[in-house]
C-alpha positions in Angstrom: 88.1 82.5 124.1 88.3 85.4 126.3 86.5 88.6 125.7 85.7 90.1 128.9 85.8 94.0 128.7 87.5 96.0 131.3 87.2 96.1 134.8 83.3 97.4 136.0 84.5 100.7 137.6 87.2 101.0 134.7 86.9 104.5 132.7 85.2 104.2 129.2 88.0 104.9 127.4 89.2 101.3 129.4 86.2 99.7 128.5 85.7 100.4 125.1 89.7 100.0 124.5 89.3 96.6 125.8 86.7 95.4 123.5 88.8 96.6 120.5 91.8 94.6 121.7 89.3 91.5 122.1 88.5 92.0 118.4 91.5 92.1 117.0 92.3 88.8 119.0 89.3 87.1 117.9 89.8 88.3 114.3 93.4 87.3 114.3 92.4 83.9 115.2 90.2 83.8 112.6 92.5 84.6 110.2 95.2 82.4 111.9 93.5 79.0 110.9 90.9 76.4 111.2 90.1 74.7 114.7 89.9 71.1 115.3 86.2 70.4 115.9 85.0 67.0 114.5 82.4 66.9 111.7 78.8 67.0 113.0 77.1 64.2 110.8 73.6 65.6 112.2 74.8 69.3 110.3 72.5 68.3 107.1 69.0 68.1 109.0 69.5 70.8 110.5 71.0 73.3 107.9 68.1 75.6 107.2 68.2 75.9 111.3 71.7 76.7 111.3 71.9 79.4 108.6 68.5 81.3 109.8 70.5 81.3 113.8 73.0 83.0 111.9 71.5 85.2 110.3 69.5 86.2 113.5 72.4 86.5 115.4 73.7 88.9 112.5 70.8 90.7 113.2 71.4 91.1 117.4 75.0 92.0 116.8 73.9 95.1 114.2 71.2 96.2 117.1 74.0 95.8 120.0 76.2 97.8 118.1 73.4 100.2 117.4 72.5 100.7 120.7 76.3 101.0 121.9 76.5 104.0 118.9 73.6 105.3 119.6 74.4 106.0 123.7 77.5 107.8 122.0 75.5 110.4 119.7 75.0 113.2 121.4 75.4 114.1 125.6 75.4 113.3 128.3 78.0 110.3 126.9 77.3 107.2 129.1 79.3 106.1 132.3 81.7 103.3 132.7 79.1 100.8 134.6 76.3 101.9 131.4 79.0 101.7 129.0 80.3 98.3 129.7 76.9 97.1 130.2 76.4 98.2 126.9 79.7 96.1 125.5 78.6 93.2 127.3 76.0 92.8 124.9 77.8 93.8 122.1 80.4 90.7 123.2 77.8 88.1 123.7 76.1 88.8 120.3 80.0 89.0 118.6 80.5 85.5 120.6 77.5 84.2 119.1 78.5 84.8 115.2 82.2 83.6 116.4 80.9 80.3 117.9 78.3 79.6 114.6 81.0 79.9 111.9 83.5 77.5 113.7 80.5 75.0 114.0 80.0 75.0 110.6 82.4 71.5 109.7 84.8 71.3 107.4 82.8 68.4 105.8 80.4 70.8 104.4 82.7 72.2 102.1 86.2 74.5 102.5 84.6 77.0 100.0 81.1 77.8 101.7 83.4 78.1 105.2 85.8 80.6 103.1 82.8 82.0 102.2 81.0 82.6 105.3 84.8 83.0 107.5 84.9 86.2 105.0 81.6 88.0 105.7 82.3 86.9 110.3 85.7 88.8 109.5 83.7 91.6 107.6 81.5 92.5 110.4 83.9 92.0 113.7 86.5 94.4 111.4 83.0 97.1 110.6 82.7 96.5 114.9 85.9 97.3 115.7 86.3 100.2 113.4 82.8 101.5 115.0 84.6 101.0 119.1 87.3 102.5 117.5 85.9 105.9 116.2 84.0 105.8 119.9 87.2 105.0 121.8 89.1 108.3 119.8 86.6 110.7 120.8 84.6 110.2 117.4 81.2 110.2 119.4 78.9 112.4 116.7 80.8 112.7 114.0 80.2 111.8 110.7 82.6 108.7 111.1 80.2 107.2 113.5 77.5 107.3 111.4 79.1 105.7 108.5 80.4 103.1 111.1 77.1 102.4 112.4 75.9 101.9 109.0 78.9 99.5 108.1 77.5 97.5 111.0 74.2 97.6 109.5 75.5 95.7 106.0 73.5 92.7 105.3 75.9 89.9 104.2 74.5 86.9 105.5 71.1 86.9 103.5 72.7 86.2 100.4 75.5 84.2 101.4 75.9 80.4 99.3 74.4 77.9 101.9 76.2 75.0 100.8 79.7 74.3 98.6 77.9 74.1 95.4 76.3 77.5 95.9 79.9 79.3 97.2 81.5 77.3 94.0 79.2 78.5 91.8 79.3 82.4 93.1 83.3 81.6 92.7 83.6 80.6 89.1 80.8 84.2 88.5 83.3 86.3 89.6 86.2 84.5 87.7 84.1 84.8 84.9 83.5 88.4 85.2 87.0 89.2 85.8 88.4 87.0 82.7 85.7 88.6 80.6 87.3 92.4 81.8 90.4 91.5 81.0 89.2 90.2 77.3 87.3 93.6 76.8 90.4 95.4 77.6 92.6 93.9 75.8 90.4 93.6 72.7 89.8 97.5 73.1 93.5 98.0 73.1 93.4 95.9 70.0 91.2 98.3 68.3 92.5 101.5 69.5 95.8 101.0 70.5 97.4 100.6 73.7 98.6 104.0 74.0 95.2 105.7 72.9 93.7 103.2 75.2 95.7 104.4 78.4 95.1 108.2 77.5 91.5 107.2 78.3 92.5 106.4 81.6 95.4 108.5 82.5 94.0 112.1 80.8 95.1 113.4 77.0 98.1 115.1 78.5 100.5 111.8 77.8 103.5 112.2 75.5 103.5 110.9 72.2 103.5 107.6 72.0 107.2 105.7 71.2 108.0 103.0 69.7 107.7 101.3 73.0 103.9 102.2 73.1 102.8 100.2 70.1 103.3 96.3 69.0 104.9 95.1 66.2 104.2 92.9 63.1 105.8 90.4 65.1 103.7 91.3 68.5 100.2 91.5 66.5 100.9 88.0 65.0 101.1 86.6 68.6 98.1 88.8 69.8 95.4 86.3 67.8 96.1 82.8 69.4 96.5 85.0 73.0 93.5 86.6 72.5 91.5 83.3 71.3 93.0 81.6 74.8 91.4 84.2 76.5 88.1 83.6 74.6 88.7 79.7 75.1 89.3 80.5 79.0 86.1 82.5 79.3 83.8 80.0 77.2 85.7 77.0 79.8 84.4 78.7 82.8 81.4 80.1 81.2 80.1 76.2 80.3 82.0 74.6 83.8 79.4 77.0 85.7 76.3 75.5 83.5 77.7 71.9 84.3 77.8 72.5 88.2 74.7 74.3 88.6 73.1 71.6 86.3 74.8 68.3 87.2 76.7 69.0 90.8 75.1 67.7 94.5 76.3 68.3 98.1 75.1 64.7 99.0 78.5 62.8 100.1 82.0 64.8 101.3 83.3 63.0 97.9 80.9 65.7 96.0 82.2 68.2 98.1 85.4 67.8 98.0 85.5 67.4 94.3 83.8 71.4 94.1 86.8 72.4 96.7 89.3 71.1 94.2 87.5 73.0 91.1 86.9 75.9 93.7 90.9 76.0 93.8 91.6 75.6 90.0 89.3 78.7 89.5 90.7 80.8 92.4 94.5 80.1 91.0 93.4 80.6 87.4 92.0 84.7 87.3 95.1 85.8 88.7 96.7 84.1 85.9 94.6 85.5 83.1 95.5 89.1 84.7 99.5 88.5 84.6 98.9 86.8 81.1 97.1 89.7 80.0 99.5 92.2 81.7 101.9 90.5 80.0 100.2 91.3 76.6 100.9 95.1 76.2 104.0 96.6 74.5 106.6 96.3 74.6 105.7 92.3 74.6 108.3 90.3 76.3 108.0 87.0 74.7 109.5 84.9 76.9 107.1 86.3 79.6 104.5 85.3 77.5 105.1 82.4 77.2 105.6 81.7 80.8 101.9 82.5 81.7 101.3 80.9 79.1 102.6 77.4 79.6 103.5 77.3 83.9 100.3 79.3 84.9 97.1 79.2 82.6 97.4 75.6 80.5 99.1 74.4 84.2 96.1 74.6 86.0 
């Protein structure tokens, strides 16, 4: 991977317009795919090692790109040779994280590397959006600051450190999602879907038709869809308990049985929010029951 940043008697505007390009490479690859590296079978002994290294070299990236923002705050701005100087740093620590996630293996789980690929992309996106306000003559401005402070976000402390962990923080936000979508639609239930939209939309909204409001026919098939929303949010509630309770990382079998469960529950709240869509008047049946039958009890 190439990220050398502009040509040492280059302007600024060269330099730092380099190191955005490199970023948007380096993020693009990211996105692009995995890499080939082979599992490293020693990766278990030494996985407290590995995720305090990256978490330090979180924390020399955020001062690199401090430093870089701060030589940018107020004049004399800095010259190419000081600026790129500057970069060079900045490049080596954003190497650094690069290198660490793509030495994670796959073996260890494709949920904690989805995890961890996410918060990598977070902070070379915060970077680049900092060179960038820099590189457009945003040196000062309020936009800096707030760009610095992007930099600054901690989102490695917290991070899952193994594929139960990053499995378990998946299925909590399933959770919370299917349970906002059951609160919403029982609210609707209770107030009416047009009284429950002039709560969000303002007291201004036209009468409501015919179109607004369910049938006898539509609040006979609210019940069961309602209890299969309850069923689904009791499921994951009680599929959470048995994996933080019962589930290991020990052998790549465990793992890759929480990567399968990981995709069940990332293909399942996007489901329950087009079923519950699908719920408001005027009720299509026949939509219904598609959610119903080829995307909730599917998966």
């Amino acid at each position: 991977m190439n990220m050398a940043s502009g040509e040492a008697h280059g302007g600024v505007g060269n330099v730092l317009g380099n190191f955005k390009d490199n970023l948007e490479l380096v993020i693009t690859q990211i996105k692009g795919g995995e890499t080939e590296r082979e599992s490293n079978d020693d990766f278990d002994a030494k996985q407290n090692e590995y995720w305090t290294k990256v978490g330090s070299v979180f924390k020399s990236l955020s001062h690199e790109a401090t430093k870089l923002s701060l030589a940018f705050s107020s004049p004399p701005l800095p010259d190419p040779k000081t600026c790129k100087s500057l970069v060079d740093m900045c490049e080596r620590a954003t190497l650094g994280l690069v290198s660490l996630f793509y030495s994670l293996p796959k073996s260890q789980g494709l949920c904690l590397r989805k995890s961890l690929k996410s918060a990598v992309l977070s902070v070379l996106q915060d970077l680049q959006s900092l060179i960038s306000v820099l590189h457009n003559d945003g040196a000062g401005s309020p936009e800096q600051l707030q760009s610095t402070g992007m930099v600054w976000q901690d989102r490695f402390s917290n991070l899952p450190k193994d594929n139960k962990q990053a499995v378990l923080e998946l299925m909590k936000v399933a959770s919370e999602l299917v349970k906002d979508a059951l609160s919403e639609m029982e609210e609707a239930v209770e107030n009416g879907p047009a009284n429950d939209l002039a709560e969000v939309f303002g007291s201004e909204m036209d009468e409501p038709s015919n179109e607004d409001t369910w049938s006898e026919t539509d609040q006979t098939l609210l019940g069961p869809c309602l209890g299969l929303l309850k069923t689904t949010r009791s499921l994951l509630k009680k599929s959470h308990e048995s994996v933080s309770k019962r589930s290991t990382c020990h052998s790549e079998e465990q793992v890759s049985q929480l990567d399968d469960l990981a995709d069940f529950v990332g293909r399942l709240s996007p489901a329950v929010d087009e079923f519950a869509a699908s719920l408001y008047p005027p009720m299509k049946y026949s939509t219904v029951y598609e959610n119903v039958s080829f995307k909730i009890l599917e998966i």
